[in-house]
C-alpha positions as CSV (number, residue, x, y, z in Angstrom):
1,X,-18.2,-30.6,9.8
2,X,-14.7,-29.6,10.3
3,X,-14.3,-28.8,6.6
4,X,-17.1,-26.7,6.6
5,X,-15.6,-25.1,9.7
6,X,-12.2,-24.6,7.8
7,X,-14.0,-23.3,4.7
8,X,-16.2,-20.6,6.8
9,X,-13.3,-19.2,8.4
10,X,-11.2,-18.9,5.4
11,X,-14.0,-17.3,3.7
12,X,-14.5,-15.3,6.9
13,X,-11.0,-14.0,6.9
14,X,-10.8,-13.4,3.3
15,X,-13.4,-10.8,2.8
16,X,-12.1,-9.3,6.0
17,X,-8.6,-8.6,4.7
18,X,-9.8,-7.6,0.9
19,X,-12.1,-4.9,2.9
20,X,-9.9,-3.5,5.4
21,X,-8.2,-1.2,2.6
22,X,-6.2,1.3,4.0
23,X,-5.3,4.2,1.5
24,X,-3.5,7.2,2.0
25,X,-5.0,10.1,2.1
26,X,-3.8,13.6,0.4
27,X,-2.7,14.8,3.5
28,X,-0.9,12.1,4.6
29,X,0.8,12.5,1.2
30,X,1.5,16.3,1.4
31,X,2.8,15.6,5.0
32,X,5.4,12.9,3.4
33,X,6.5,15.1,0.9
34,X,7.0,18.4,2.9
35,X,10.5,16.9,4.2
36,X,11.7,16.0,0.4
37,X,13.8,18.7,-1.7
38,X,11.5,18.3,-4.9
39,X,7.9,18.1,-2.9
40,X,6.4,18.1,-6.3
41,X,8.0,15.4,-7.8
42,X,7.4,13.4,-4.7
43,X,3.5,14.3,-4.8
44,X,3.2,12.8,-8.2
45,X,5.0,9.8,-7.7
46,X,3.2,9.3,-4.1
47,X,-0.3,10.3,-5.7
48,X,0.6,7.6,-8.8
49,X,1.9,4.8,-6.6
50,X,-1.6,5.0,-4.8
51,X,-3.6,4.7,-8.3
52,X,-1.8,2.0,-9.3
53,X,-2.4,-0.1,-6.1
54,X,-5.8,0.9,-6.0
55,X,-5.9,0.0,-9.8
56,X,-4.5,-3.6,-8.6
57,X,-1.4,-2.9,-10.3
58,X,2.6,-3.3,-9.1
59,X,4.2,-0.6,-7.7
60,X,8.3,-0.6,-8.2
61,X,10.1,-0.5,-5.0
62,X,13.3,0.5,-4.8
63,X,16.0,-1.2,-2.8
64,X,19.3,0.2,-1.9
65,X,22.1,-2.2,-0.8
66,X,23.7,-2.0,2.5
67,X,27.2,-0.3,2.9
68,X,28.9,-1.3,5.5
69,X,31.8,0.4,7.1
């Protein structure tokens, strides 16, 4: 019983995180991108980042070290 218990929740939980998809929407994009100096550049790269998660692909992330003073 209990490992039917444990398998219905993790089934349970599973399908409820693959379907709670959050994408950003064009507008949120265009909102981002008014603040950059090229707004076009970061449009594409935004709008191609979203494709490729949606695609189930890895983004790259860049990380910028720390500078301390």
């Amino acid at each position: 019983m209990k490992l039917f218990f444990k398998g219905f929740l993790l089934v349970l939980l599973s399908s409820v995180l693959v379907l709670e998809n959050n994408a950003i929407s064009n507008l949120q994009i265009s909102r981002i991108c008014r603040k950059e100096r090229k707004e076009k550049a970061c449009l594409k790269r935004l709008k191609l980042n979203r494709e490729l998660l949606d695609n189930g692909k890895p983004i790259e992330i860049p990380v910028y070290p720390y500078k301390s003073k």
